[in-house]
C-alpha positions in Angstrom: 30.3 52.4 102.4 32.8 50.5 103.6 34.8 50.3 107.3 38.5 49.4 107.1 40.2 49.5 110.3 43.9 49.0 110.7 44.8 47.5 114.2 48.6 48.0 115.3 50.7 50.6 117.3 52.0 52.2 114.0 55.0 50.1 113.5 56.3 50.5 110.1 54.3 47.0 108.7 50.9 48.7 110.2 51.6 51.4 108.4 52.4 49.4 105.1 48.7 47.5 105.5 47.5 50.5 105.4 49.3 52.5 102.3 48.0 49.0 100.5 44.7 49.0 101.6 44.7 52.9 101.1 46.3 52.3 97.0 43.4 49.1 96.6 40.2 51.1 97.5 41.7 54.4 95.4 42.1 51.8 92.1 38.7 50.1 93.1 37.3 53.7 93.6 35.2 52.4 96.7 33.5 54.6 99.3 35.7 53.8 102.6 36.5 55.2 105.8 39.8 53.7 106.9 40.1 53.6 110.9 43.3 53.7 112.8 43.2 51.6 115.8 45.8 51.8 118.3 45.1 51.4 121.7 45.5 47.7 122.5 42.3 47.5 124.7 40.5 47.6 121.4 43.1 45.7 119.5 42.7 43.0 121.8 38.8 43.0 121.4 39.4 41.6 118.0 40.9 38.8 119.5 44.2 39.1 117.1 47.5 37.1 118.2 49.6 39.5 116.6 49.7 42.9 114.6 48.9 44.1 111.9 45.6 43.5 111.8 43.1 44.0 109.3 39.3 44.5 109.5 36.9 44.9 107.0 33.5 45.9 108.1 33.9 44.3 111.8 35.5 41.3 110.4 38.9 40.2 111.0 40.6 39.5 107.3 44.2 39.1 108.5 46.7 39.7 111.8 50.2 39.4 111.9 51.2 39.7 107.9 51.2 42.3 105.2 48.4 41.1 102.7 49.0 41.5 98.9 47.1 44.0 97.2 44.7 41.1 95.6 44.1 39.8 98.7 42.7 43.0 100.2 40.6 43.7 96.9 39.3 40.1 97.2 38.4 40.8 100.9 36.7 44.2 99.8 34.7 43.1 96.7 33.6 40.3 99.5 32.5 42.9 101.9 30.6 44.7 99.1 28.5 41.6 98.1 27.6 40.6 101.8 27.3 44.3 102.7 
């Protein structure tokens, strides 16, 4: 199973990264828990620059941009070989 965790405070492109990442893993039909993080403490100890962030299993796949769909289900099939 996969962990997808969504760093940002819940602006309105945080919450775009995650409707995306939310549509890819549905059409993918993947076994995910998606994760919420909010509290900058541990936003900042994925040493991002800037918000959204996106982490797929412990590892930082983007900050500060709204990936396209085929970039998160690149990132995810990734995750699934390595995993």
């Amino acid at each position: 199973m996969l962990t997808i965790k969504i760093l940002g405070s819940g602006c309105a492109n945080c919450k775009r990264v995650e409707q995306i990442a939310r549509k890819v893993v549905g059409e993918m039909a993947l076994e995910a828990e998606i994760v919420k993080i909010t509290d900058y403490t541990d936003i900042m100890a994925y040493n991002i620059l800037s918000t959204p962030g996106l982490v797929v299993n412990e590892k930082v796949v983007s900050s500060g941009r709204i990936p396209t769909p085929a970039e998160i289900a690149t990132w995810l099939a990734d995750a699934l070989e390595t995993a």
